[in-house]
Each structure stands twice: as C-alpha cells, then as structure tokens.
C-alpha positions as CSV (number, residue, x, y, z in Angstrom):
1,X,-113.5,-53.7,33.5
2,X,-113.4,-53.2,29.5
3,X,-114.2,-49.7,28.2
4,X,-116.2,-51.2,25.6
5,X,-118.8,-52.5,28.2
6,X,-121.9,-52.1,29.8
7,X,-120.1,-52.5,33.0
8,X,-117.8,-49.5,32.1
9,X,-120.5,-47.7,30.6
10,X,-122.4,-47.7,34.0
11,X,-119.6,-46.9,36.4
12,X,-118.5,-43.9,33.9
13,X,-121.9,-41.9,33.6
14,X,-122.0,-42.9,37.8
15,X,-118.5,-41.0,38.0
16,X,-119.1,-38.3,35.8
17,X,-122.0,-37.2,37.6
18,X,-120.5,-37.2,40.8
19,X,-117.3,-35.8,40.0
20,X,-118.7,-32.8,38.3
21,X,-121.3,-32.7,41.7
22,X,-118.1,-32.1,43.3
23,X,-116.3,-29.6,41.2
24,X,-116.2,-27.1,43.9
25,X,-114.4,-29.0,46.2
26,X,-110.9,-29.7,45.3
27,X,-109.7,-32.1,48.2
28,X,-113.3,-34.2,47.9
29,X,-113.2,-34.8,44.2
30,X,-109.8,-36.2,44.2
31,X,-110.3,-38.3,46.8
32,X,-113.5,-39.3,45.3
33,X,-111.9,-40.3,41.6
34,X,-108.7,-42.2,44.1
35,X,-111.6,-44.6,44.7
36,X,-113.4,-44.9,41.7
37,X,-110.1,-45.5,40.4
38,X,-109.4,-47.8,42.3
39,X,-112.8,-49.9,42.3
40,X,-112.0,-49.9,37.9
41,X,-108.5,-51.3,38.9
42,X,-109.6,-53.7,41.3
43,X,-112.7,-55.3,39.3
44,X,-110.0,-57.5,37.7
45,X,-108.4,-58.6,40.9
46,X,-108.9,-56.4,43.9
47,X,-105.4,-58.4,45.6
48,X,-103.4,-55.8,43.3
49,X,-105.1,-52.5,44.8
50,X,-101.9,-52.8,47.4
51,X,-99.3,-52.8,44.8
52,X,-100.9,-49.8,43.3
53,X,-101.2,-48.6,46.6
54,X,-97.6,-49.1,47.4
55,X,-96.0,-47.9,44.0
56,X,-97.9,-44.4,44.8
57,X,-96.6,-43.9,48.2
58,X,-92.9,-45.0,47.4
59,X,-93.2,-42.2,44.5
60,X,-95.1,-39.9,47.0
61,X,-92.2,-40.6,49.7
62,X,-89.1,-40.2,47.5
63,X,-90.6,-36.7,46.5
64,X,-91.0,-35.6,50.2
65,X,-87.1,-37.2,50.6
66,X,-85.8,-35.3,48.1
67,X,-87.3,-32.2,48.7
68,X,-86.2,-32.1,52.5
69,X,-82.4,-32.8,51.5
70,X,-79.9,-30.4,48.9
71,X,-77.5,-32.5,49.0
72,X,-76.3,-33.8,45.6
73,X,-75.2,-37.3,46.9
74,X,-78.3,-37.8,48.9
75,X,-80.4,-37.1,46.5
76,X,-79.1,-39.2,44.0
77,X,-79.2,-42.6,46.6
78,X,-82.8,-41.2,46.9
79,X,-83.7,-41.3,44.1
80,X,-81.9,-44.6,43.0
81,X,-83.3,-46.2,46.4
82,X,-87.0,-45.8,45.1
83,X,-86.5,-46.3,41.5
84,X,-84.6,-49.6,41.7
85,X,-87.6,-50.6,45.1
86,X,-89.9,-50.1,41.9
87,X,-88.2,-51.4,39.4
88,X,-87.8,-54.7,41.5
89,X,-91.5,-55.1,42.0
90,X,-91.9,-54.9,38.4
91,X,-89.2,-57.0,37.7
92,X,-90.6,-59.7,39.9
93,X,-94.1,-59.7,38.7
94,X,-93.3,-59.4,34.9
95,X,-89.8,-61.4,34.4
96,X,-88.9,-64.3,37.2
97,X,-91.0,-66.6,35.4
98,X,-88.8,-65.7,32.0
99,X,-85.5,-65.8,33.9
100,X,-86.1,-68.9,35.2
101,X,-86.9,-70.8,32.5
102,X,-84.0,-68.7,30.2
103,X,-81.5,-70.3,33.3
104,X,-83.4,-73.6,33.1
105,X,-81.4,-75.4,30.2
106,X,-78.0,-74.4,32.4
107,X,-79.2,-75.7,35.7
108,X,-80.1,-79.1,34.4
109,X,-77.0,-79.2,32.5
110,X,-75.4,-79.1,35.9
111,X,-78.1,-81.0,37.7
112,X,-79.7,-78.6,39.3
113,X,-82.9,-78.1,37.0
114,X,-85.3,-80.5,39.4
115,X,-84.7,-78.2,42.4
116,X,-85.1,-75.0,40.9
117,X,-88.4,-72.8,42.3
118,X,-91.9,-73.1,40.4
119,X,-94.2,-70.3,41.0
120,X,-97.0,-69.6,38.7
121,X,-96.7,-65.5,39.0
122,X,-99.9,-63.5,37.9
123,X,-98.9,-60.5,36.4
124,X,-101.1,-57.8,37.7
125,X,-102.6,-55.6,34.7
126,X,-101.3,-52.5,33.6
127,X,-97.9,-52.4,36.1
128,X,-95.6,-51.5,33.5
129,X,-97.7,-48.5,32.7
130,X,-98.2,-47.1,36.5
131,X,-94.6,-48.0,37.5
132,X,-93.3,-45.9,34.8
133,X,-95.6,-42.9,35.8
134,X,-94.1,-43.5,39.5
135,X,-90.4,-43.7,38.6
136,X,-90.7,-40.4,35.9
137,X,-92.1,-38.5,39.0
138,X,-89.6,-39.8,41.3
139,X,-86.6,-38.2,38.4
140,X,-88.8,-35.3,37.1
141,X,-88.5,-34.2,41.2
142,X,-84.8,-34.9,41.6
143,X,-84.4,-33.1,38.5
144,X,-86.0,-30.3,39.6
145,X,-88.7,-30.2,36.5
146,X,-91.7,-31.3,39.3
147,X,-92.6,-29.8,42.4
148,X,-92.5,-32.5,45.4
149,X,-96.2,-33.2,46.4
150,X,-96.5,-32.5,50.1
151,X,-100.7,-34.2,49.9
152,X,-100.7,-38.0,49.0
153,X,-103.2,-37.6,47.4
154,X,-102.3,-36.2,44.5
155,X,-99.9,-39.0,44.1
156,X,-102.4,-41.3,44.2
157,X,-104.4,-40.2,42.0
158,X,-102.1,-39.1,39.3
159,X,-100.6,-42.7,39.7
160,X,-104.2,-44.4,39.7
161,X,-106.6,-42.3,37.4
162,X,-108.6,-45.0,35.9
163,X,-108.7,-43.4,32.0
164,X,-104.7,-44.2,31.5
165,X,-104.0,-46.6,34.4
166,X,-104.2,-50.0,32.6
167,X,-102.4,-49.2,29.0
168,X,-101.7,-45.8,29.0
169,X,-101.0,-43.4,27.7
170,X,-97.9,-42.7,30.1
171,X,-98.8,-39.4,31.2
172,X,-95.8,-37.0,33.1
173,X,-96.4,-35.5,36.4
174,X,-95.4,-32.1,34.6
175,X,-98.5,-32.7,32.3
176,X,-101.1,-33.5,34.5
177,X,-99.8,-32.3,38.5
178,X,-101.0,-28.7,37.2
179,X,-104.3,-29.7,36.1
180,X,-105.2,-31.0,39.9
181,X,-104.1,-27.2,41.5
182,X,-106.8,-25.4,39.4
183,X,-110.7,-26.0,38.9
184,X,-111.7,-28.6,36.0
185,X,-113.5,-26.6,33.4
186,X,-115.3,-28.1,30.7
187,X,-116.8,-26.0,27.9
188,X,-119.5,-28.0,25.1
189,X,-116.6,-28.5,22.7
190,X,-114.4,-30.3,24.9
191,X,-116.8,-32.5,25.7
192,X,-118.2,-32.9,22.3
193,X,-114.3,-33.7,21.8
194,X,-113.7,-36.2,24.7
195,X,-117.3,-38.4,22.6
196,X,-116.0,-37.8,19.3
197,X,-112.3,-39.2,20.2
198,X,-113.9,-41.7,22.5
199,X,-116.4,-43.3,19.6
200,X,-113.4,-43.0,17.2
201,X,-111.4,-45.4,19.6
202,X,-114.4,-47.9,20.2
203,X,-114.8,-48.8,16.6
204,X,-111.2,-48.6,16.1
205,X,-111.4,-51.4,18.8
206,X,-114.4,-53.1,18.5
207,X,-115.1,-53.1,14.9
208,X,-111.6,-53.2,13.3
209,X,-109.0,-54.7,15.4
210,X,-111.8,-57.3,17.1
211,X,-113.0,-58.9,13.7
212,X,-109.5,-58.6,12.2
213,X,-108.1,-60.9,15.4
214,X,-111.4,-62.9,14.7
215,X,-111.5,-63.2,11.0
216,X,-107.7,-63.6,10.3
217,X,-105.2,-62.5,12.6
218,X,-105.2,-65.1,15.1
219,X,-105.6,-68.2,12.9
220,X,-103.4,-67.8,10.6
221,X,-100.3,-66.6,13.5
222,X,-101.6,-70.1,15.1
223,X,-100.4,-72.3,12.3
224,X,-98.6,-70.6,9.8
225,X,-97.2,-73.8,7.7
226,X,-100.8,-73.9,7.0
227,X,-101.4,-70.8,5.0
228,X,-100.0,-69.6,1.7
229,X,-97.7,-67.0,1.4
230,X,-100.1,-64.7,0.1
231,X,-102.7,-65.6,2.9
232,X,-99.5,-64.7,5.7
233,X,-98.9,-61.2,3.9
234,X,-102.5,-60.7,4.3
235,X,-102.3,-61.6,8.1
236,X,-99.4,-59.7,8.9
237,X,-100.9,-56.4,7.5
238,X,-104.0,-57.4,8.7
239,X,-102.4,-57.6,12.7
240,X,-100.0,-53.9,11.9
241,X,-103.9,-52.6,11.4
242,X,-104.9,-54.6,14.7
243,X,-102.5,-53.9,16.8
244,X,-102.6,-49.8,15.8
245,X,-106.3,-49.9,16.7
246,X,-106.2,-52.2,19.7
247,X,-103.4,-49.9,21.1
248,X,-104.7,-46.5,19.7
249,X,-108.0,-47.2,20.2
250,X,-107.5,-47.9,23.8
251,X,-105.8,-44.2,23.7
252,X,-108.2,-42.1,22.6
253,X,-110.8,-43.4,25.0
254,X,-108.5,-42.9,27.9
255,X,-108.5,-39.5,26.7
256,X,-111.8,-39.3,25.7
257,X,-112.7,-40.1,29.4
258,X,-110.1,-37.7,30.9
259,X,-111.8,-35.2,28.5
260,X,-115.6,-35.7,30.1
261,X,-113.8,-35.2,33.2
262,X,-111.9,-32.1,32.8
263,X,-108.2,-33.5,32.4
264,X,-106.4,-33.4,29.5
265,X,-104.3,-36.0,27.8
266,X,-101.6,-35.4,24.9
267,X,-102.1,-37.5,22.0
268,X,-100.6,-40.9,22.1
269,X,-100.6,-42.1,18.2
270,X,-100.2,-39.8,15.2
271,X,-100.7,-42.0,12.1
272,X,-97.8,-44.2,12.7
273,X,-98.2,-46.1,8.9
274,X,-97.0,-42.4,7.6
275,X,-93.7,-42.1,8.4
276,X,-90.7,-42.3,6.1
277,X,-88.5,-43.3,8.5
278,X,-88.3,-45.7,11.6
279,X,-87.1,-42.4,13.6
280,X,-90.5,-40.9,12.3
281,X,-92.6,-43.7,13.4
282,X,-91.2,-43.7,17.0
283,X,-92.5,-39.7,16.9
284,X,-95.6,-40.9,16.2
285,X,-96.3,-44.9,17.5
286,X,-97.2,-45.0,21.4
287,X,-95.6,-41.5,21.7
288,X,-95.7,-41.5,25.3
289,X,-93.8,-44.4,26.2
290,X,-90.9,-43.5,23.2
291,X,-91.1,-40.1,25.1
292,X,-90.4,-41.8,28.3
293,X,-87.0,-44.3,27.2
294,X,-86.0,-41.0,25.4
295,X,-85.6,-38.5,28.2
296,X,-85.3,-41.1,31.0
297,X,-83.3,-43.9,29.7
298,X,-81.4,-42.5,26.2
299,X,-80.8,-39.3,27.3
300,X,-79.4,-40.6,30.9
301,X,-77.1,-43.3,28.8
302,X,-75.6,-40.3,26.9
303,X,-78.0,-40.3,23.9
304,X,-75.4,-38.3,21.3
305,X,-73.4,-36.6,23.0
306,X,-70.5,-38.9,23.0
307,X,-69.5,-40.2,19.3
308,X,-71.3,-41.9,16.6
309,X,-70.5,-45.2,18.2
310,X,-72.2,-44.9,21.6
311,X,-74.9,-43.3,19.8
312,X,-75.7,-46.4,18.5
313,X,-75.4,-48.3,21.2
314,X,-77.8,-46.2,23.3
315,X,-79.6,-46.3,20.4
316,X,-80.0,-50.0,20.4
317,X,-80.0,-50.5,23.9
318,X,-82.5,-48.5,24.6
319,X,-84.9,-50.2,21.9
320,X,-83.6,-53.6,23.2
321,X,-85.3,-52.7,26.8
322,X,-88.3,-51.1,25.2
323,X,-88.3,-54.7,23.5
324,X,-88.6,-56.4,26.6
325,X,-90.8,-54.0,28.3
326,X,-93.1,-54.9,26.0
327,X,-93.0,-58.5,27.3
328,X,-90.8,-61.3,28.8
329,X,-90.3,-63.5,25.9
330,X,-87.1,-63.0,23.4
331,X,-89.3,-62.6,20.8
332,X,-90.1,-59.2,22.1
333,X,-86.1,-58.4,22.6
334,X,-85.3,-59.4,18.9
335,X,-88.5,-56.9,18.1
336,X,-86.6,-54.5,20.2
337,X,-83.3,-55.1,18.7
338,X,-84.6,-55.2,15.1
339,X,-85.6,-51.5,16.0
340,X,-82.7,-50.8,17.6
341,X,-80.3,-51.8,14.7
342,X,-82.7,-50.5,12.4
343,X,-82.5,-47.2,13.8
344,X,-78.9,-47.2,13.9
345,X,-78.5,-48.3,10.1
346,X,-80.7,-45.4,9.3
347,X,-78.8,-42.6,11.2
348,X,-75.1,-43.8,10.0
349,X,-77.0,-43.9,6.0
350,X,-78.2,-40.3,6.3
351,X,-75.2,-39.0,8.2
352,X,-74.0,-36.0,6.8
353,X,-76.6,-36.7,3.6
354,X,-79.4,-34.3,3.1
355,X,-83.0,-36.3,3.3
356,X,-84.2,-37.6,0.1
357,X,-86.8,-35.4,-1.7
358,X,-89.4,-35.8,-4.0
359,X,-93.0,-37.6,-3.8
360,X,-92.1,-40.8,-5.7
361,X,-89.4,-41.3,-3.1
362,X,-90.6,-40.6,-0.4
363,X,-93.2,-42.6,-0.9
364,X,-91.1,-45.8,-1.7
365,X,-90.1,-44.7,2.0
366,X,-92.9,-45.3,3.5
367,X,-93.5,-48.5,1.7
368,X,-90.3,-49.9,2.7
369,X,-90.6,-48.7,6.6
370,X,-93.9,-50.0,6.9
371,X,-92.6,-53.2,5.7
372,X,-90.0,-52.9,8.4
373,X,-92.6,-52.4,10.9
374,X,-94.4,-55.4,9.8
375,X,-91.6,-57.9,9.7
376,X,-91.0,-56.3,13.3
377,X,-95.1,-57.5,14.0
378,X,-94.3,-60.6,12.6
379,X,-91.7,-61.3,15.7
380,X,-93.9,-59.5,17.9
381,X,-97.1,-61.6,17.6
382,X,-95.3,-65.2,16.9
383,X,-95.6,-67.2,20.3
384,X,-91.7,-67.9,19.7
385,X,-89.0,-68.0,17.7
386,X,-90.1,-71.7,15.8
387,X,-93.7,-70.0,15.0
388,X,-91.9,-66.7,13.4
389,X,-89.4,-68.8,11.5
390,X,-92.4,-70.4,10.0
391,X,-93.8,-67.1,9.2
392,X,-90.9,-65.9,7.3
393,X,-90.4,-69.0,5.9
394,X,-94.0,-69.6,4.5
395,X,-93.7,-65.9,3.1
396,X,-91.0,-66.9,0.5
397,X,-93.2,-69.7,-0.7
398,X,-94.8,-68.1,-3.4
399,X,-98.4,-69.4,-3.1
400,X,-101.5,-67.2,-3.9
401,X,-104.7,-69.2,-2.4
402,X,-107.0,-66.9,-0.9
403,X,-109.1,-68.9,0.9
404,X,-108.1,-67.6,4.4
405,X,-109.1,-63.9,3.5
406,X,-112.3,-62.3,3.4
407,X,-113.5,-59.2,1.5
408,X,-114.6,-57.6,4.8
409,X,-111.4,-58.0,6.4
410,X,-109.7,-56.7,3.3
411,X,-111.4,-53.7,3.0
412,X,-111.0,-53.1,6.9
413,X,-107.4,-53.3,6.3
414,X,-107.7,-51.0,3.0
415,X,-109.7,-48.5,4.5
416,X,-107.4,-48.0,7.7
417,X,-104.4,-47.7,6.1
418,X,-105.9,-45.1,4.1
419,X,-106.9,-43.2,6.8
420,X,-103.3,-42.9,8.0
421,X,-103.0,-40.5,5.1
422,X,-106.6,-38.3,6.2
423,X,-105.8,-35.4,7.5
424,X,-104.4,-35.4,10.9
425,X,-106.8,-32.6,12.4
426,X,-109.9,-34.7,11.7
427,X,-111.3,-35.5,15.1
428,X,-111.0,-31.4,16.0
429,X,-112.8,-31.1,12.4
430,X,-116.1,-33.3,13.7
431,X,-115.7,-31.9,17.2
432,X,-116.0,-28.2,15.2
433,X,-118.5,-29.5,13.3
434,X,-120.9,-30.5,15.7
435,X,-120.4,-28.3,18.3
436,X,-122.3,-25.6,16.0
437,X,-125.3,-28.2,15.7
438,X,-128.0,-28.5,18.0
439,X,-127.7,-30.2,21.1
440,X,-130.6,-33.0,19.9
441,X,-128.7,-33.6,16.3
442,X,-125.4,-34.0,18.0
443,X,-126.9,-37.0,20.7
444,X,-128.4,-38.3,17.1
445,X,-125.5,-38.7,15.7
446,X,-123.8,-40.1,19.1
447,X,-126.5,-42.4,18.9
448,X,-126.4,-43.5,15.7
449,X,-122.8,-43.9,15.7
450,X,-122.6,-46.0,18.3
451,X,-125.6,-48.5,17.2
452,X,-123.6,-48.8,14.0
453,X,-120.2,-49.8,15.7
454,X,-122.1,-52.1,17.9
455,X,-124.1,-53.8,14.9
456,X,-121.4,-54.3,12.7
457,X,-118.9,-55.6,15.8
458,X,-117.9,-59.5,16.0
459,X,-120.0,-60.9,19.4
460,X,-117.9,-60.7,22.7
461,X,-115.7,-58.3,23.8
462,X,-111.6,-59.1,23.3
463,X,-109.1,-57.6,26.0
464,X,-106.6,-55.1,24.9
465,X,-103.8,-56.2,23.5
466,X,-101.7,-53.7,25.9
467,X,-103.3,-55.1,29.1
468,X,-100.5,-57.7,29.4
469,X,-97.5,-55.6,29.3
C-alpha cells in the first residue's frame, strides 16, 4: 500500500476516525493501530506479518531479560543473543543471495560452483528499517537510556506503526515510548502541520521525483554510452533531486500521518544540498539512520576516542556498512566507502585549521560537496560497476547534445535545488499561516493543492526508492 493512493487514502481517514473514537482508551487504541498497522504491512505480502511479528517479541523479550538480571556479563550475552538473532534474520533475507554469488567465481574455480544452493529470496519490504528500531531498543534498555516494556504491546506497536514502518524515518524508543504513556492531543495547528508536511512530501514524490525517474533519470542510467556528456550531468543532478524527494518525501508523510494521529516524529532531512561539508550533509541527509550508525555502531567501535588513526577507520567502517545497508550490491559499498574516505580526508584537512570563512568560499564548498554527493549517486544508482564506469567515462567526453533533456525537467531540477536554500522554517510558516484562516479557506487550499499535484503528476504511481533496502 503506497501513500500516494486511493487505497492509502481510504484506510487512513478509516484509521483516523477510529483511533481518535478511541482516545480515551489507552490499551484499545494501541491495540487497535497494532492491526491497522499490520493490515498496511501485510497488503504487500501478508507471509511477512510473522517476521514483523517475531522481530517485536525478540526486542520485547530481551527487554524483560535484561531488566530481570544486574548482572554485567549477563546482560551483555543478552543483549548480544537478540541483536545478532536479529541481525541474522536480516542478514538472511537481504544478503545470501549477494554472498553467494560474491563466493561463486571461487567455488567454480575449485569445482564446486554447479552444487552450490539456488534460492530466489524475496526480500520482505521495509526490514532494514524495523530491525534497526528492534535492535536500538534492545541497546537503549541495556544501556539503561529506555525503560524495559513489561506490555507487548507497546513493542509491537512502536516496532509496527505503519507511518515509519516501511522507509522510515528510524525512530528511538526514547522518542516515541513516552508518547504511548500519556493521552494523544491534537490541537488545529498540529494538524494543519501533519497536511501541510504531508502535501509537501506528495508532490515532492509524485510530481518531482516521479517525472524526473520518467523523463530522464531512468533512461539515461539504462544506457549511458548513449548520451552525451552533457545529457549524463543532467541525469545525475537530475537523480540527487530524485532521490532527496523520493526519500524525503516519503518522510514528511510518515510524519505527516503520525502528526493526524497524535505522535510526533523528528525531522528526517534538513536541506541536504546545503551543506559545506560531507560531515554537514550526514547532519542533515536521512538524519535518523546517520543518528543510528553514530551512537550504535561508531560510537561502540571507539568513534574518537582513541587516535587520529582509528578515527578514521571507524570513520570509514562505519560508512562502509551504511554502504551496504543500503543494499547488497558492491556498488553500494564503494558508495559507502567513497563516504567513508571522504569523510576522513576532510577531518585530517581541517585538523587543527580553523573553517574557512567568507561567502565566496563557502559557497565553492557547497559546490564542490554537492559534486561529491553526486559522483557518490552516480555509484549508487548504476546497476554495477561496468554501467558506472560508463558513466564516468561518458562524463569526460565533452559532448553538449541536449536532446535527452526537457525544459520541464530542468526547471524541476532548478527549482529544487533552490529550495534547499528557502528558509528552513517554511512548512511551520504555512502551518502559521493558515491556521489563523478560516476553517473553509484552509480545506480550499488543501483542495486545491492537491488537484494541482495530481494534474501536473506523470500517470501511475512509482514505489519508493527506500522500499528495497
């Protein structure tokens, strides 16, 4: 089930209106949301409800575990017990297909390549995002950040909540635990918030990063021996701007839709194309999940707390698994390395240097990042290493036909990477706005928004580009 749909738009007002029917009863309207949330996962394939299922209560379990023991050691083989059970479900679903055909070229060079084991694995949507939710509860307890949740249904439902279960954002069990103990209240702004964010992140989706894919994106990463150089610059701006809105887009409806029902989400982009530095853009790009390697993966290796050389090799480990989170192809762990190095370069340049100052500089800054991002794109989209080679190398060619390239999708690209320069406040500015207007002008405007989006959108409706990881 899309959020851009009619489907989605007919389960949501059916859930709103029940959930807020059941506001007064805490135990009811949790359980209540567990199966909506679980009817929206299991609309795509209702076989994966159990691994869902069984990622909650392994979380749910460990908490009990470790809040029954004080004992150092145990809690540690607790807590190591359910995040490596969880990590291995993951693993199996998302990379024994990849590590079997990485070990393929060995076996046969021994002889063993016709016996090795052919299973076509589907990966089940969204199980990087709920795993991660599970294991950062599983810590945040044996850390003694989180309370252990005695009810399993709270479990469930912070794992399962349908607005951030498929891609995000990753949201903590500090953050949102709370919000269950207490009544959802929902006052006219924060719901003329949770619409405002919501339509912002449809047309980012279906307008922008839809008829980019359509128009230019996907053709030209198809084939690129086929396209001029200046045709492949196009393209690869063209998919930074799809990709930001796919992803982002996806975000602010998730919180939109926890907004209309009372929860609240932290933000999960901040105008990414901004940033002067590739540190910056990890503050701001998909903040949840560099929030999560941060605190549960570079922090744990040693972050920098042990000399300038393990920094940087936390550093870039930790971007090389990011990398492959992201997906089980090496294109994604040379996307995740190129970060990784990147980030390291950039932290041995400005040791002990203050930051550059001045607007003409740090605006070659951004420039040059946002290249850096791009060429980073340019691994991330290819299909494999041959089609990105071809990339680069058409990119050095020097041609200028345009032929490819349409005015619409060049002033889609224009116009959003302008915006990452508006100021950053700008949905809370509308949501201000309107929530002094009449009631009737407001749905006007709703209306009329959303008419617009859908008008000007390409026919059909694209999956997200962060359903597959």
């Amino acid at each position: 089930m899309l959020f851009p749909t009619l489907d989605f738009a007919l389960f949501f007002v059916a859930v709103f209106a029940v959930s807020w029917l059941l506001v007064r009863w805490r135990a009811p309207r949790h359980w209540f949301l567990i199966a909506a949330s679980y009817f929206f996962y299991g609309y795509w394939d209702w076989r994966f409800c159990g691994l869902l299922l069984f990622a909650s209560l392994t979380a749910w379990l460990a908490g009990l575990a470790l809040d029954n023991t004080a004992d150092p050691l145990r809690r540690k083989w607790i807590t190591g017990l359910a995040c490596s059970i969880l990590l291995a479900v993951l693993g199996f679903f998302k990379y024994f297909g990849f590590f079997i055909e990485s070990l393929r070229p060995i076996l046969e060079s021994v002889g063993f390549g016709r016996d090795m084991l052919l299973m076509q694995i589907v990966l089940p949507v969204g199980i990087s995002f709920f795993t991660f939710q599970a294991i950062s509860y599983v810590v945040d307890v044996h850390r003694g950040e989180v309370e252990a949740r005695t009810s399993p249904g709270d479990l469930l439902l912070y794992v399962s909540f349908f607005p951030q279960l498929v891609a995000g954002p990753i949201v903590r069990a500090s953050h949102f635990l709370p919000q269950l103990d207490r009544p959802p209240l929902v006052t006219r702004r924060m719901m003329i918030f949770g619409l405002v964010i919501s339509l912002f992140g449809l047309v980012k989706k279906m307008v922008i990063a839809n008829y980019l894919a359509a128009d230019l994106v996907d053709k030209i990463f198809f084939d690129p021996s086929a396209f001029s150089s200046l045709e492949l610059l196009v393209a690869v701006y063209g998919y930074a701007v799809q990709i930001y809105c796919d992803f982002s887009g996806y975000s602010d409806m998730a919180i939109g839709t926890a907004a209309l029902l009372g929860y609240r989400f932290r933000p999960n982009f901040r105008q990414p194309y901004r940033s002067a530095s590739l540190r910056e853009f990890w503050r701001r790009w998909h903040i949840s999940l560099s929030q999560w390697l941060r605190d549960y993966l570079y922090k744990p290796l040693g972050g920098s707390h042990h000399g300038t050389l393990n920094t940087y090799r936390n550093l870039i480990l930790t971007m090389l698994l990011g990398g492959l989170w992201h997906g089980a192809a090496w294109t994604f762990v040379a996307w995740g390395l190129l970060h990784g190095v990147g980030l390291a370069l950039e932290r041995a340049v400005s040791r002990g240097r203050e930051a550059a100052s001045g607007a003409f500089t740090h605006a070659l800054s951004v420039i040059f990042i946002f290249h850096v991002v791009c060429a980073g794109w340019i691994l991330f989209r290819a299909a494999n290493f041959a089609t990105a080679a071809d990339y680069f190398a058409g990119l050095t060619r020097l041609s200028v036909s345009g032929e490819a390239i349409t005015g619409f999708s060049l002033l889609l690209i224009a116009s959003s990477l302008a915006m990452q320069f508006a100021p950053e406040k700008l949905p809370f500015g509308i949501t201000g706005m309107l929530s002094r207007r009449p009631l009737w002008l407001t749905a006007i405007v709703f209306a009329l928004w959303l008419l617009v989006a859908d008008w000007i959108a390409p026919p059909g409706t694209a999956p997200f580009i962060y359903f597959q990881f």
